[in-house]
DRENDO-1510 file (C-alpha; in Angstrom, 1 decimal, always signed):
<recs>
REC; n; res; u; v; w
REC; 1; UNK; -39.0; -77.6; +27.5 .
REC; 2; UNK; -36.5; -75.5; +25.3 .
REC; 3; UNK; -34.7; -72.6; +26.2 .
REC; 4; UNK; -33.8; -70.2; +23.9 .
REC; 5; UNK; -30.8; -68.8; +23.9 .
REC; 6; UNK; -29.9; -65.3; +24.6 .
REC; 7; UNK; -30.4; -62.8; +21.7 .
REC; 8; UNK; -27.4; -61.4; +20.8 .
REC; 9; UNK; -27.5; -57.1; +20.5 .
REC; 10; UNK; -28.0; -56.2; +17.5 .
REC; 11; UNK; -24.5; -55.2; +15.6 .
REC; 12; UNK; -24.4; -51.3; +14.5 .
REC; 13; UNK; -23.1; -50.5; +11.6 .
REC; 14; UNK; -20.0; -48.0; +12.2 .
REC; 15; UNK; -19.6; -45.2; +10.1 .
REC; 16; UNK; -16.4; -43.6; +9.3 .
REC; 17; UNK; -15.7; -40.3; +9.7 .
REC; 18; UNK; -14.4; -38.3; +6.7 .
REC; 19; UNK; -11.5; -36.4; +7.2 .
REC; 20; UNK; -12.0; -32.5; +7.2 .
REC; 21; UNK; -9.3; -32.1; +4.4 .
REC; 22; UNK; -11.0; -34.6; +2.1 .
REC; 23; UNK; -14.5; -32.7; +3.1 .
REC; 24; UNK; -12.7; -29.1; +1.9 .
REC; 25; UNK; -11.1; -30.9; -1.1 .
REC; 26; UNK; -14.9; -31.8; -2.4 .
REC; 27; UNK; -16.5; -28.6; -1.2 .
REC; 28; UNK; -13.6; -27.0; -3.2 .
REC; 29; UNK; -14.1; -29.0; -6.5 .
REC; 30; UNK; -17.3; -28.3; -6.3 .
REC; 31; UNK; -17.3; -24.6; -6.6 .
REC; 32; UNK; -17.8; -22.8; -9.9 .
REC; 33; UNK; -14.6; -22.6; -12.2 .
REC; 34; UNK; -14.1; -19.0; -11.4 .
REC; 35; UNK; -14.5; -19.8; -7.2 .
REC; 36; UNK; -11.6; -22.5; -7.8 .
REC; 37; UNK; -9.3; -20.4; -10.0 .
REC; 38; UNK; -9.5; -17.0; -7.5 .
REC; 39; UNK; -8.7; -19.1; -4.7 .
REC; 40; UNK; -6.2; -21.3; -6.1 .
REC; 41; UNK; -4.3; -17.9; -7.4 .
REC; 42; UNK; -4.9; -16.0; -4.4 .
REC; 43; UNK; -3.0; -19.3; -2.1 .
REC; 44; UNK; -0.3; -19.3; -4.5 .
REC; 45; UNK; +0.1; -16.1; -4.9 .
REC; 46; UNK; -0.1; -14.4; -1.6 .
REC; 47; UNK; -1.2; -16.7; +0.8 .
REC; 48; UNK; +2.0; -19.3; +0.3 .
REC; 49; UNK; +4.5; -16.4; +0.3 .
REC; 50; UNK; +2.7; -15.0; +3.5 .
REC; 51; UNK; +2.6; -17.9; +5.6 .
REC; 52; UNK; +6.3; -18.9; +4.6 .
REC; 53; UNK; +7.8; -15.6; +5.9 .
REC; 54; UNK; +5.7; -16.0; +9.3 .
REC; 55; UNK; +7.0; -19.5; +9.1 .
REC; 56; UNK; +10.4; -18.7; +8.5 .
REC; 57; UNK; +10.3; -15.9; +11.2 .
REC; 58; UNK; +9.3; -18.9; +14.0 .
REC; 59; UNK; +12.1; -19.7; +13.8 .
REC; 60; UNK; +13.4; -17.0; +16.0 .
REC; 61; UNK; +12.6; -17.9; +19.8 .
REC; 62; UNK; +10.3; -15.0; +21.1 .
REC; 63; UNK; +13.5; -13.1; +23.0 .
REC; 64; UNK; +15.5; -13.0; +19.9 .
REC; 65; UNK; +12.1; -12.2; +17.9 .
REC; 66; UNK; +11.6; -9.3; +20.1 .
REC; 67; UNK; +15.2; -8.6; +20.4 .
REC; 68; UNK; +15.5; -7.8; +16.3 .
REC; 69; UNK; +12.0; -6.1; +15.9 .
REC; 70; UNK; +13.1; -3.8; +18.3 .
REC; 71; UNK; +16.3; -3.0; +17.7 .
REC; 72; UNK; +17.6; +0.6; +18.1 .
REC; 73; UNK; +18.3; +0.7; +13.6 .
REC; 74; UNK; +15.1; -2.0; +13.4 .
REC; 75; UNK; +12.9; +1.3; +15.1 .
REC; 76; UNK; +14.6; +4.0; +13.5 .
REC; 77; UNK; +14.0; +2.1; +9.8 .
REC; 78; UNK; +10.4; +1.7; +10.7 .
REC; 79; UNK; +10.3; +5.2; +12.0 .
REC; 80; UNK; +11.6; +7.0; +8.6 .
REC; 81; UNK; +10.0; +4.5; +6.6 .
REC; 82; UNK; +6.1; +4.4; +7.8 .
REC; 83; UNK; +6.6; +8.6; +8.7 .
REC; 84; UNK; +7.9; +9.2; +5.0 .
REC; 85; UNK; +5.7; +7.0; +3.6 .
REC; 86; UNK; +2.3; +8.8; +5.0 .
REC; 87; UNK; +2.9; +12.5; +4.7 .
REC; 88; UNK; +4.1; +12.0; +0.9 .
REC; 89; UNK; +0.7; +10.0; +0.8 .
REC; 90; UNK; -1.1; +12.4; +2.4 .
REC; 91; UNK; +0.9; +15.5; +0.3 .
REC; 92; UNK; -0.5; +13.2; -3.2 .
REC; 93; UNK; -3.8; +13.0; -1.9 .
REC; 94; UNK; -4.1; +16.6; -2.0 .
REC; 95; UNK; -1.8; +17.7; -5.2 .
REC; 96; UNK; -2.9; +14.4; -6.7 .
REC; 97; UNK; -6.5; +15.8; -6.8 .
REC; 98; UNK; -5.8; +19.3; -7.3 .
REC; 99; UNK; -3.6; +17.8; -11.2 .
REC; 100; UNK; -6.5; +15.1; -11.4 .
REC; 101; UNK; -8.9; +18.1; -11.4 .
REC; 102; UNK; -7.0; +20.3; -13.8 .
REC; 103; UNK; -6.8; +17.4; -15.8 .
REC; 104; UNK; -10.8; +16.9; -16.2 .
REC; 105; UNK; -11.9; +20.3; -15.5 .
REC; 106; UNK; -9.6; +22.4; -18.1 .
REC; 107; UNK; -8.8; +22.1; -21.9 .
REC; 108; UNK; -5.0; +23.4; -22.6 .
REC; 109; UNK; -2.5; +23.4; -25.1 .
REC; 110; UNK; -0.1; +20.0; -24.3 .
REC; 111; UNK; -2.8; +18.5; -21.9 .
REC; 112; UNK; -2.5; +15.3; -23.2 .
REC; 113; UNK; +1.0; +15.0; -22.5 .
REC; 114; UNK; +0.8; +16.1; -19.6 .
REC; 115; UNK; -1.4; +13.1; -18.6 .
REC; 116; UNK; +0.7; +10.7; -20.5 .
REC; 117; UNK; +3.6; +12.3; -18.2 .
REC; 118; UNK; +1.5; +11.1; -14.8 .
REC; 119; UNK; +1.9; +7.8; -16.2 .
REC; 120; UNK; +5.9; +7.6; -16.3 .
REC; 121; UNK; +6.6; +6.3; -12.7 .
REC; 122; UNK; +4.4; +2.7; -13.6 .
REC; 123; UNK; +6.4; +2.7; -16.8 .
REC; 124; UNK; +10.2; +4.1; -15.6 .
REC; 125; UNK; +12.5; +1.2; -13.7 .
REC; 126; UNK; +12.9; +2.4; -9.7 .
REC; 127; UNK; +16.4; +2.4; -10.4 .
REC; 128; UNK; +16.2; +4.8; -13.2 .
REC; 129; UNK; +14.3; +6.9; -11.1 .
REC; 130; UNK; +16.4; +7.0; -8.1 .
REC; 131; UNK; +19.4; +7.7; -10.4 .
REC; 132; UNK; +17.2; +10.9; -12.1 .
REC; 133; UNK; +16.1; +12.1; -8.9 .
REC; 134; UNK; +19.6; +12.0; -7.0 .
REC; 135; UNK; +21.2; +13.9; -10.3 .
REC; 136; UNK; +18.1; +16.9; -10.5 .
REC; 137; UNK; +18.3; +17.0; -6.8 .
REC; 138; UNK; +21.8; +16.8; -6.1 .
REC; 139; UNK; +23.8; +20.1; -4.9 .
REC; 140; UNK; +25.3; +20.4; -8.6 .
REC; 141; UNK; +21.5; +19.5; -10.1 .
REC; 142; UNK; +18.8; +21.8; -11.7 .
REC; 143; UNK; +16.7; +21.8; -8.1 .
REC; 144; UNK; +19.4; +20.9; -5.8 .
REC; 145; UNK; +21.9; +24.1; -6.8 .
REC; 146; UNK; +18.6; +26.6; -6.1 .
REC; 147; UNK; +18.2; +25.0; -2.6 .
REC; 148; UNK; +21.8; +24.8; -1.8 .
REC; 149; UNK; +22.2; +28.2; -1.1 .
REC; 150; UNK; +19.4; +28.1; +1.5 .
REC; 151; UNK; +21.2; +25.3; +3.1 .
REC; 152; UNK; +18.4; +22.9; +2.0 .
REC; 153; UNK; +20.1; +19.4; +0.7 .
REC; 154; UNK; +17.9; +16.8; -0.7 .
REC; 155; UNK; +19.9; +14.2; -2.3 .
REC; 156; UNK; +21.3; +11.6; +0.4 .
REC; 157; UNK; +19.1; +12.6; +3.1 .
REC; 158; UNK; +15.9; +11.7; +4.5 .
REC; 159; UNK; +14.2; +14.2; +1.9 .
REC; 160; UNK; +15.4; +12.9; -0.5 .
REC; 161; UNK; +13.7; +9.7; +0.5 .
REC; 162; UNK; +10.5; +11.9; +0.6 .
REC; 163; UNK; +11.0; +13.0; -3.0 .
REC; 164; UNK; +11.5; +9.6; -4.3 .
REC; 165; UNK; +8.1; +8.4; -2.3 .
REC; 166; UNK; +6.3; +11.1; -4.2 .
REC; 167; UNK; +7.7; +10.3; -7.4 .
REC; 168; UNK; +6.9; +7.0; -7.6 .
REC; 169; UNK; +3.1; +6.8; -5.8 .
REC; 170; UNK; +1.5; +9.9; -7.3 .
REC; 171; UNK; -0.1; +8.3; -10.3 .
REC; 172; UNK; -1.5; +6.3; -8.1 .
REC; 173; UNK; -3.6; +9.2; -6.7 .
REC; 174; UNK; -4.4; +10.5; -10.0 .
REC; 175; UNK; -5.8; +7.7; -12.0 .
REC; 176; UNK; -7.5; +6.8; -9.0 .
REC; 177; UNK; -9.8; +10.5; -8.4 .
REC; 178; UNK; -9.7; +11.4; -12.1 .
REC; 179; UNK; -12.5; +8.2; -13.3 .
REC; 180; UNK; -14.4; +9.5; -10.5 .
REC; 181; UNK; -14.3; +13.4; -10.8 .
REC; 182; UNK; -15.3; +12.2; -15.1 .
REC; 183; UNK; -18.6; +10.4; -13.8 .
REC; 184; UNK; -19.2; +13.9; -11.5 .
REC; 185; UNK; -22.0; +15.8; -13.3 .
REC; 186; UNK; -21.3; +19.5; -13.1 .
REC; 187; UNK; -25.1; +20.3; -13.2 .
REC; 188; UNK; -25.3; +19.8; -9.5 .
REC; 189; UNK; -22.4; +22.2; -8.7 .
REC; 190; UNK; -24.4; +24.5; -11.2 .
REC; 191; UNK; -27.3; +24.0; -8.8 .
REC; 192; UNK; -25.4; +24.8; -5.9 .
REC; 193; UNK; -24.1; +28.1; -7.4 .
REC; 194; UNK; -27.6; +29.0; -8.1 .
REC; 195; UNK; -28.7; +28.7; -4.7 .
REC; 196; UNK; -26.1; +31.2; -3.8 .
REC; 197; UNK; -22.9; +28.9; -2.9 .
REC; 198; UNK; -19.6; +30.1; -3.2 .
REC; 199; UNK; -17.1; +28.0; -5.0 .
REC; 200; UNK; -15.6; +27.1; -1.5 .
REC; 201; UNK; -19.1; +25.6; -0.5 .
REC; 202; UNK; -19.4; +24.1; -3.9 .
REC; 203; UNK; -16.2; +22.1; -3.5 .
REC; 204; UNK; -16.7; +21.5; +0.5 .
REC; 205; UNK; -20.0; +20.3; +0.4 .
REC; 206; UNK; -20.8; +19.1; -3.0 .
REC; 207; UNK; -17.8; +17.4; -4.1 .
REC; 208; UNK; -15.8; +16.4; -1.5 .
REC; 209; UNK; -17.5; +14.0; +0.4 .
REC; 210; UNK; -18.3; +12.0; -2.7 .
REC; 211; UNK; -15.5; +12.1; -3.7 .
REC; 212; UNK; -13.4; +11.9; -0.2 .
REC; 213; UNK; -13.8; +8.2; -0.3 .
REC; 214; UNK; -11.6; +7.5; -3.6 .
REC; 215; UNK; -9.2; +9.8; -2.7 .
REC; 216; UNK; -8.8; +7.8; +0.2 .
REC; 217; UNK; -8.4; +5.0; -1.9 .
REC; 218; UNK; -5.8; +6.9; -4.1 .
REC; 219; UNK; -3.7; +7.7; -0.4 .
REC; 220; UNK; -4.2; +3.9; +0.6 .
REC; 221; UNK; -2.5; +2.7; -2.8 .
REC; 222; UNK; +0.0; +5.5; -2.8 .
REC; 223; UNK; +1.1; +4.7; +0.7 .
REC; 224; UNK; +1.3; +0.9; +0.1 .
REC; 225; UNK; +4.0; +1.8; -2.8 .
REC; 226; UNK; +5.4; +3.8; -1.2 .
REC; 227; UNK; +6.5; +2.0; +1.9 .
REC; 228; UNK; +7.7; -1.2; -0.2 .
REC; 229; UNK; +10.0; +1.2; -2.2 .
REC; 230; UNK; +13.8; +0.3; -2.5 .
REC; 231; UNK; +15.2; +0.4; -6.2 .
REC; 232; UNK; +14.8; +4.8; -6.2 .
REC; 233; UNK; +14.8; +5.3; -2.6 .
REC; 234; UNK; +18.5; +3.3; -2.1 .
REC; 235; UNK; +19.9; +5.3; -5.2 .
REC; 236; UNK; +18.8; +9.2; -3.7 .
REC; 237; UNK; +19.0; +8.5; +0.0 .
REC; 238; UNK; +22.7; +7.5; +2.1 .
REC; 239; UNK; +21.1; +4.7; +3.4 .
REC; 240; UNK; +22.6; +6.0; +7.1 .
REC; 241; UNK; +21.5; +4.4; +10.0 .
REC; 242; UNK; +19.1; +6.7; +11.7 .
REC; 243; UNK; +18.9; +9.2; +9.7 .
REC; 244; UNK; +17.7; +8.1; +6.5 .
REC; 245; UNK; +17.8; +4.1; +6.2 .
REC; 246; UNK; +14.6; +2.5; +5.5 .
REC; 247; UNK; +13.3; -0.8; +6.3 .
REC; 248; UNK; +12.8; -2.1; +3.0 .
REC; 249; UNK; +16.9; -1.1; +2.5 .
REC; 250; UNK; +17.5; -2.7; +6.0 .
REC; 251; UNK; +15.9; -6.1; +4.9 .
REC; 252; UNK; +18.6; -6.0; +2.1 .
REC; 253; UNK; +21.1; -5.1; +4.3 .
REC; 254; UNK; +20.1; -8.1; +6.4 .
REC; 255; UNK; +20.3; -10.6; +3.3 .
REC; 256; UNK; +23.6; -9.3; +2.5 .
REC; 257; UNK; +25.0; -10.9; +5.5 .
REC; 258; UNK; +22.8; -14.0; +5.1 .
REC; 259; UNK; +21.1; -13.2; +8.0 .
REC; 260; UNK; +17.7; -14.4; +6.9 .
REC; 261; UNK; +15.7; -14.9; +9.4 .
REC; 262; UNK; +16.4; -11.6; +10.6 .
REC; 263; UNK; +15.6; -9.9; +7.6 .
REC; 264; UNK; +12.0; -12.0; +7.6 .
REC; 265; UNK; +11.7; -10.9; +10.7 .
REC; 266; UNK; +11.4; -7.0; +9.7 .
REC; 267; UNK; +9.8; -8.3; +6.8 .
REC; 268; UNK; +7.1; -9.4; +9.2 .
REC; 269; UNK; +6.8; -6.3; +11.6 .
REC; 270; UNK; +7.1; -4.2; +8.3 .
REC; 271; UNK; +3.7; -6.7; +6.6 .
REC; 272; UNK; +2.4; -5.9; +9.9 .
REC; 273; UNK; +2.0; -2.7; +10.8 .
REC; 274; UNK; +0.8; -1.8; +7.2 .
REC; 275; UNK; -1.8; -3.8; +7.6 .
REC; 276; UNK; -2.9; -1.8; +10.5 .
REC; 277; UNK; -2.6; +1.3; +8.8 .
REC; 278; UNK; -4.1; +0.4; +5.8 .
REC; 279; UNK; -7.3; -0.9; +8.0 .
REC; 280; UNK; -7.3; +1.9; +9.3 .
REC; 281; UNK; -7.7; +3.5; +5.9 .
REC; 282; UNK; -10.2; +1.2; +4.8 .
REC; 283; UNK; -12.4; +2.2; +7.9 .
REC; 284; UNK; -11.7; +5.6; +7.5 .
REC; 285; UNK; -13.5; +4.9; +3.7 .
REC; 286; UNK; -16.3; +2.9; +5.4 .
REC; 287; UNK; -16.7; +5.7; +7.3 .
REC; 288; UNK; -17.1; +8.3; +4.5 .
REC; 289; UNK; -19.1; +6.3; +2.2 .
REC; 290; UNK; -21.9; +5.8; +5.1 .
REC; 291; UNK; -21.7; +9.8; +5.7 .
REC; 292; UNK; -22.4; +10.4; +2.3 .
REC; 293; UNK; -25.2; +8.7; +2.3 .
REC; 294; UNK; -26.8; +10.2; +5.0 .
</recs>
């Protein structure tokens, strides 16, 4: 009699597992060209730089984080800067239309210039600008010597920052609602007169809320240049704190006296709370575009 000897379990085969980078490597290099290219720009480009400064900025323990954020010049630069920054937005948005409208609406003599002209602040160095705007505006310039007998002084003070603002992101507003107001067939507002509207209605319920939505757009951009200024905005203003230093002048400031991590740390709040505001923007476009359609 034989006994057999015990079967041995059977041996499973182990599989290893795959990294997850080496699995986003192949889904990567498996995308189309143009996939690869967009997102391999985009990370170097934006998403490098991004994540470096927040790096750089941990630095900081949390109390001294806190402590520079909120610093009594930290909250008056944010205050002057992100203030500024949105009613000369906001002031484009409106004469930005009203020039963008001329612009397409009318046929005058020098017309054509006059667009060229709306052009100048992508073309004209920030520093030239500031320089131009702090001579005009100065209490000896062409502007600045009609305001100074009212006791109004531009140059060197906080509206001076405002007039720098609006010099630099108007164009912005323009070439953004002009394309649009272009496309905008005039036989509907031709329609609307012949059911009796008055030009007020026309405009209030014809073409604004098509058109609400790129101006938007226009105010988003304009805002977004506006509150990274420095080159005119350092030239025209003092630069004093609280009165009329901005954070972008600040973060300078701050690298001046090698103080880096503070100045990334402004940098940060600064990143920050435009992205708030410019979501908030973006939602207030959202918003329009699905009224519209109603």
């Amino acid at each position: 009699m034989t006994v057999s000897s015990p079967s041995s379990p059977p041996q499973q085969k182990t599989k290893s597992k795959t990294p997850d980078w080496k699995k986003f490597l192949d889904q990567f290099f498996h995308l189309p060209w143009t996939w690869r290219i967009t997102l391999g720009y985009l990370t170097v480009m934006l998403i490098v730089p991004i994540a470096a400064m927040f790096l750089k900025a941990a630095t900081k323990s949390p109390a001294e984080f806190w402590q520079i954020a909120t610093s009594p010049i930290a909250l008056s630069a944010y205050t002057v800067t992100f203030v500024t920054a949105l009613v000369t937005a906001l002031l484009n948005g409106v004469f930005g239309t009203l020039i963008a409208w001329v612009l397409v609406r009318y046929d005058f003599p020098g017309k054509r210039f006059i667009d060229a002209t709306v052009d100048l602040p992508f073309a004209l160095p920030t520093a030239v600008a500031g320089l131009t705007l702090a001579t005009v505006y100065s209490d000896n310039g062409w502007i600045g010597s009609l305001l100074a007998p009212f006791g109004i002084k531009i140059s060197f003070t906080s509206l001076g920052v405002a007039v720098a603002m609006i010099f630099i992101s108007l164009p912005f507003v323009v070439r953004t609602v002009q394309p649009v107001l272009q496309e905008m067939e005039k036989e509907i507002e031709e329609a609307a007169w012949s059911l009796g509207a008055s030009q007020w209605q026309t405009f209030w319920k014809v073409i604004l809320p098509p058109l609400f939505p790129t101006i938007l757009t226009g105010v988003a951009l304009g805002f977004s240049r506006a509150v990274g200024e420095y080159g005119s905005t350092v030239i025209i203003s003092s630069n004093t704190p609280f009165k009329d230093l901005i954070a972008p002048v600040l973060i300078f400031q701050r690298l001046e006296q090698y103080d880096y991590s503070g100045a990334t740390v402004i940098g940060m709040v600064l990143l920050v709370i435009s992205l708030l505001i410019l979501l908030a923007i973006n939602f207030l476009q959202s918003w329009a575009r699905r009224y519209d359609t109603k």
